[in-house]
N, C-alpha and C positions, 0 to 999 in steps of 0.2 A: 354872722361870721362864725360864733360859734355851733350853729347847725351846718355847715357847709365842713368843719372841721373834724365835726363826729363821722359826717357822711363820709369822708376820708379815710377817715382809722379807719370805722366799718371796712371798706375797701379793702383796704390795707393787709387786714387783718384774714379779709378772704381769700386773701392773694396770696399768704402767709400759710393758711392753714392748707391752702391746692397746692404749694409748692412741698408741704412736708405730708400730705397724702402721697404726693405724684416720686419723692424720695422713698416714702417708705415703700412703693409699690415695685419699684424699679429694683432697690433692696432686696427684695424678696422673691421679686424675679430670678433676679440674678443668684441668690442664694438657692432657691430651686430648679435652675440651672448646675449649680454645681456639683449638687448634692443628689439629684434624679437623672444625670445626663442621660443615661441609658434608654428613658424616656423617649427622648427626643430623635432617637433613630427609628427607622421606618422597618429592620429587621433585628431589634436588639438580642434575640437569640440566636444571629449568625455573628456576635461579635466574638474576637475570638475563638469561634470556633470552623472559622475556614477549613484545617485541616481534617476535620471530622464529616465532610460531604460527602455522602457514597453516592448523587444522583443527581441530576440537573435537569428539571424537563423545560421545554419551553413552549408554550401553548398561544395557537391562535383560535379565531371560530369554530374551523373547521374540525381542530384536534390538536394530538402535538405536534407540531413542528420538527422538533431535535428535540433527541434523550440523550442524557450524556450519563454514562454509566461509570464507575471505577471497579474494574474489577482485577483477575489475578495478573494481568499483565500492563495495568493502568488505565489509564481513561477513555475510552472509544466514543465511537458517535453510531447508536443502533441502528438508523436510520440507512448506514452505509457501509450495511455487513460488520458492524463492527471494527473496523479500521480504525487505529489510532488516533487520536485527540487533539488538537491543538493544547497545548496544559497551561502556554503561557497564555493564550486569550480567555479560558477558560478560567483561569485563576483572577483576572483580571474584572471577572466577570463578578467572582464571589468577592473580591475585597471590595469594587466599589458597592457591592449589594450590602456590604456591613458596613461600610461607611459613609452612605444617605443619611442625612438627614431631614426630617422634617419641618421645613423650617418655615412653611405658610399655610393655612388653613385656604383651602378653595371653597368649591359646589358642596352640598347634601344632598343636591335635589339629581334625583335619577335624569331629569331630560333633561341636564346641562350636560350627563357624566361625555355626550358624542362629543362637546368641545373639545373636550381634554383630552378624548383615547382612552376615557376608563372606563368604559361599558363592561357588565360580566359578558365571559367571554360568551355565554349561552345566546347573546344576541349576534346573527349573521354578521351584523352591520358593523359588528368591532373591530378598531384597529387596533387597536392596544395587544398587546403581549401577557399571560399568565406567567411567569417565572415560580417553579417548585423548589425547593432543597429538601432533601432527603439525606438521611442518616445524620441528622442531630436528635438531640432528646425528645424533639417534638418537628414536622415537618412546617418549614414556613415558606409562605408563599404574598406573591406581590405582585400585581396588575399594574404593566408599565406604561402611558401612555405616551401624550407628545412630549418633545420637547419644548421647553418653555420659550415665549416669543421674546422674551427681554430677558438676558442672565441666560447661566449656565446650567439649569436644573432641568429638571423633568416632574410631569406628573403622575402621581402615582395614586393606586388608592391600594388599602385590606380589604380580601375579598369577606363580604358578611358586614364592611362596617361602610357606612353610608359621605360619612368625612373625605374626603379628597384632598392632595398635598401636594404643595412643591416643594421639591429636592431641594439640596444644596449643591449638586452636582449631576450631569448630565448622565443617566443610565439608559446606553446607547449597546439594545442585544440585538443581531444577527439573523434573520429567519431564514436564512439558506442553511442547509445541513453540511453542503458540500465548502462553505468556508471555518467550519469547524473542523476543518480534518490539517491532522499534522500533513505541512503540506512537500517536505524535500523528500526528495524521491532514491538521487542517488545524488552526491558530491567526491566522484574522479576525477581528481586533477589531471590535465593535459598529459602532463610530464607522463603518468604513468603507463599510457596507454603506449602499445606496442605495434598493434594493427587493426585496421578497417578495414570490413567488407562490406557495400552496399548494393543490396539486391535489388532490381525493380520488377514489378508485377509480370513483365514477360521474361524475366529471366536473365537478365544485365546483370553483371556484376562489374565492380571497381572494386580492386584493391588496394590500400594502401597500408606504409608499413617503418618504421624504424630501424635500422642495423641495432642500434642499442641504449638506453638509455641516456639522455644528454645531449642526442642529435637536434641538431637545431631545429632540420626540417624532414616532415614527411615523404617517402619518394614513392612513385604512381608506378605499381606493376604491372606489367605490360603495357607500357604505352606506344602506341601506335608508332609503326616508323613514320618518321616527317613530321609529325604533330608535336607540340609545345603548352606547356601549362599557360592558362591565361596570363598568371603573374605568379612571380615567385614567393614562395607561403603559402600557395592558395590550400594548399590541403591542412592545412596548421589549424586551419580554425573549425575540423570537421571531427578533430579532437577533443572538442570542448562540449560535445552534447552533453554527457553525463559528468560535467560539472555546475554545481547550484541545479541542477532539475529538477523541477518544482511540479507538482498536480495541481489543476485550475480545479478540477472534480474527481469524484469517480464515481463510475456506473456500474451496478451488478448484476444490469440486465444486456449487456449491450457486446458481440461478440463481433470479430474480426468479417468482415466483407471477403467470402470466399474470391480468390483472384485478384485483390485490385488493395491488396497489401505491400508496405515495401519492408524488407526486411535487411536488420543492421543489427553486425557480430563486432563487438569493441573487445579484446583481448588486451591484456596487460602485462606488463613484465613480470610480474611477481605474482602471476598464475590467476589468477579470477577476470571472469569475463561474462560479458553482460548481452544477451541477445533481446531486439527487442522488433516487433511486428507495430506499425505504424501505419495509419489510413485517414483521409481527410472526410468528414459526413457533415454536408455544406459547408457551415463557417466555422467547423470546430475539427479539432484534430486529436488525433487517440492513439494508445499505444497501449499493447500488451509487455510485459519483461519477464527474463528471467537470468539467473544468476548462477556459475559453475565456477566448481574449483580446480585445478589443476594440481594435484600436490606435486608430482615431482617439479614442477616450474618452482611454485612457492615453497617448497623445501631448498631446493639454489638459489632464491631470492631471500629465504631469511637466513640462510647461513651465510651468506656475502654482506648480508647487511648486520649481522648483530655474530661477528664470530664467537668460537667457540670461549670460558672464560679462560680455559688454560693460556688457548694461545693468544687471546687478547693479553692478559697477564707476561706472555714472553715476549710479548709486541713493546709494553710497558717500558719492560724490565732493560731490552735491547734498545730504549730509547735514552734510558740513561747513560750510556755509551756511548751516546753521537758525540763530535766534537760540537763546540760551541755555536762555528759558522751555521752546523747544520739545527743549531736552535734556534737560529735566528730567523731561518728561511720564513718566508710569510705565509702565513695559513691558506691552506683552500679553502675558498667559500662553502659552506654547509649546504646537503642539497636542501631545496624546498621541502621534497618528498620525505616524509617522517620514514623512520626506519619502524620497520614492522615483522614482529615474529611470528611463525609457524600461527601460532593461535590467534593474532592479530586476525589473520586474513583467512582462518579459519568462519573464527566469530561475525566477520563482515561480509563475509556470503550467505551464513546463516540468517544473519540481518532482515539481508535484499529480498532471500527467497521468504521470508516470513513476511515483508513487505509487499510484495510481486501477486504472490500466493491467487495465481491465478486471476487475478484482478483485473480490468478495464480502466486505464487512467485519462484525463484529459489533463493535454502538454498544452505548454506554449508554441505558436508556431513557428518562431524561430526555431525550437527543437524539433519541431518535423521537419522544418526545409533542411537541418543539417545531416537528415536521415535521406531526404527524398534527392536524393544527387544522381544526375547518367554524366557519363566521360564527358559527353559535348559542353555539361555547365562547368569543367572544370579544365576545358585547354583550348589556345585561342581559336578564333572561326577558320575554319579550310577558307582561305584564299577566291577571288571571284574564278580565277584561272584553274 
C-alpha cells in the first residue's frame, strides 16, 4: 500500500512540475509576444510606413507584371503609358502587406515550396507572385503564394530565407495591369447634357436636343414626316453615356478601324463637350475621347448660375422687403446639377483632356450600344402597308 502511494506522489508530482513548465512557457510566450510584436509580421519595415512608398512592382516568372510608380502627378501604372492608378486598391494593397502576420511555420524544404506557390520566382513553373516596395529605408519584398485551404491566410515566404508561412490574413494581388488603373472615365450627369449627335460609319446622323435645361425629355430633329418614337423617353436614356463611364482596359497600341467607326458629340449647357469615336473588335468595344470648351456658353452658364456678389447682395437685401406671405411661399426644389464657376469647368475639361490624351480605352458595352444608335432603333416599325 505504501509503495502504490509513493508511485502516486511520484505521479503527482510529474504532473505538477509539466503543468508549471507548460505555465512558465506559455508566460513567456506570451510576454515575448508582447514585447517583440514587430517580429512576428512578415514585412515589419513596411509598418508604418505606408505613406513612404515611392514604387510597387509585382513580379511573376516571366518578369514584372505591374510597376506602380508615384510620381509628380501620383501613382500610374508603367505598364499603361503611365496612366493613373487606382490609389485606393493600391493602398489597400500596402496596408494589408504591413499588417500580415506570421502566424504558422510551413515547408524548408525547396520541393514542397510548388504546394504552397512559393517557388523563387527564377523557376518557369511558379505561380506565386514576387511583391517589391521601394522608397523606405531599405526595399522589402515578399513572395505571395496560395491561398490557404482552411482560414483566411495565404502563404508566403522571404526571398533568401528557406522558412515558409501562413498569414493571418488573405493577400490577394492582381496580375492584370489593366485592373490597376483609375478606372472612371467621365461622370456627366444626364441633366446636363444639351444635345446628341450620332454618326454611323456611312454617314447617318441623328440628332437630338433639349430647348433648355429641366426639360423633361429629349426631342429627335428632323424627324421624319409620319414616323413616331418607339415610346416616349426613348432618347432619355442616350444621355446617360458619359455618366459613371468606366474603362474595362486600355491599349496604347491599338488605333480606330479606318471606316467602320461611329462617332458621338454630347454638348452641354454650360459649354464643355465631349467627342468620342467608338468600334466593336469581336467581343470587346473601344473608344477614343476628347474634350472642348466653349467659353462664351460657360461664361452664360456660370454667371446665371453663381451671380455677380453685388447683385446677389441687392437680391439679399430686396428680400428683406418682401411681405410675410411672400416669406412663406415654399421653396424650389435645388437643382441636382451642382452650381459651377468659370474655373469649375475650366478645370474639368483640362481634367478629361489630360485623361483622353490621345488614349484607346475599352468601355462597357452598354456604352457602346448607347453610342451605336440609326433612327430606325429609335421610332416604331413603318407599318406592313
Amino acid at each position: 500500500m505504501h509503495h502504490v502511494n509513493q508511485k502516486l506522489l511520484f505521479a503527482l508530482a510529474g504532473a505538477v512540475a509539466l503543468t508549471a513548465v507548460a505555465a512558465a512557457w506559455l508566460l513567456q510566450s506570451r510576454q515575448s509576444a508582447e514585447t517583440g510584436a514587430e517580429a512576428s509580421y512578415a514585412l515589419p519595415a513596411l509598418r508604418g510606413r505606408v505613406p513612404q512608398a515611392a514604387a510597387i512592382t509585382i513580379q511573376g516568372p516571366g518578369g514584372p507584371l505591374i510597376t506602380l510608380t508615384n510620381g509628380p502627378t501620383g501613382w500610374n501604372v508603367k505598364e499603361k503609358g503611365g496612366y493613373p492608378a487606382d490609389t485606393v486598391k493600391l493602398r489597400g494593397l500596402l496596408l494589408n502587406l504591413a499588417d500580415a502576420k506570421l502566424v504558422e511555420p510551413k515547408t524548408q524544404k525547396p520541393e514542397h515550396y510548388a504546394e504552397l506557390g512559393v517557388q523563387d520566382l527564377s523557376d518557369p513553373q511558379a505561380k506565386g507572385l514576387l511583391v517589391s516596395v521601394e522608397g523606405l529605408n531599405e526595399p522589402v519584398q515578399l513572395i505571395i503564394g496560395n491561398a490557404a485551404t482552411h482560414g483566411k491566410g495565404s502563404y508566403v515566404r522571404l526571398p533568401g530565407q528557406a522558412q515558409s508561412w501562413l498569414t493571418d490574413i488573405k493577400l490577394s494581388v492582381d496580375r492584370e495591369p489593366g485592373h490597376w488603373l483609375q478606372n472612371q472615365l467621365t461622370d456627366i450627369a444626364p441633366e446636363r447634357i444639351a444635345s446628341i449627335s450620332l454618326t454611323q460609319p456611312d454617314g447617318k446622323t441623328i440628332k437630338l436636343a433639349k430647348a433648355k435645361p429641366g426639360d423633361a425629355d429629349f426631342e429627335l430633329i428632323e424627324l421624319p414626316p409620319g414616323r413616331e418614337l418607339s415610346m416616349p423617353g426613348v432618347l432619355n436614356s442616350l444621355a446617360s453615356t458619359l455618366s459613371g463611364l468606366t474603362l474595362l482596359d486600355l491599349k496604347t497600341d491599338l488605333n480606330p478601324p479606318a471606316g467602320k467607326t461611329v462617332h458621338a458629340h454630347y454638348q452641354t449647357f454650360d459649354g464643355v463637350s465631349v467627342d468620342a469615336e467608338a468600334w466593336k473588335d469581336s467581343a470587346q468595344f473601344y473608344a477614343r475621347f476628347d474634350a472642348k470648351l466653349d467659353e462664351a456658353l460657360a461664361e452664360k452658364a456660370a454667371a446665371e448660375a453663381n451671380p455677380e456678389p453685388d447683385k446677389a447682395q441687392a437680391n439679399a437685401e430686396a428680400g428683406k422687403t418682401e411681405t410675410k406671405s411672400e416669406d412663406k411661399q415654399e421653396d424650389k426644389p435645388e437643382s441636382k446639377t451642382p452650381k459651377r464657376t468659370l474655373k469649375d469647368l475650366r478645370d474639368e475639361v483640362e481634367q478629361l483632356k489630360q485623361r483622353f490624351d490621345g488614349r484607346t480605352f475599352q468601355i462597357p458595352g452598354f456604352k457602346y450600344d448607347n453610342m451605336n444608335k440609326n433612327l430606325e432603333m429609335l421610332l416604331k416599325p413603318l407599318s406592313a402597308k
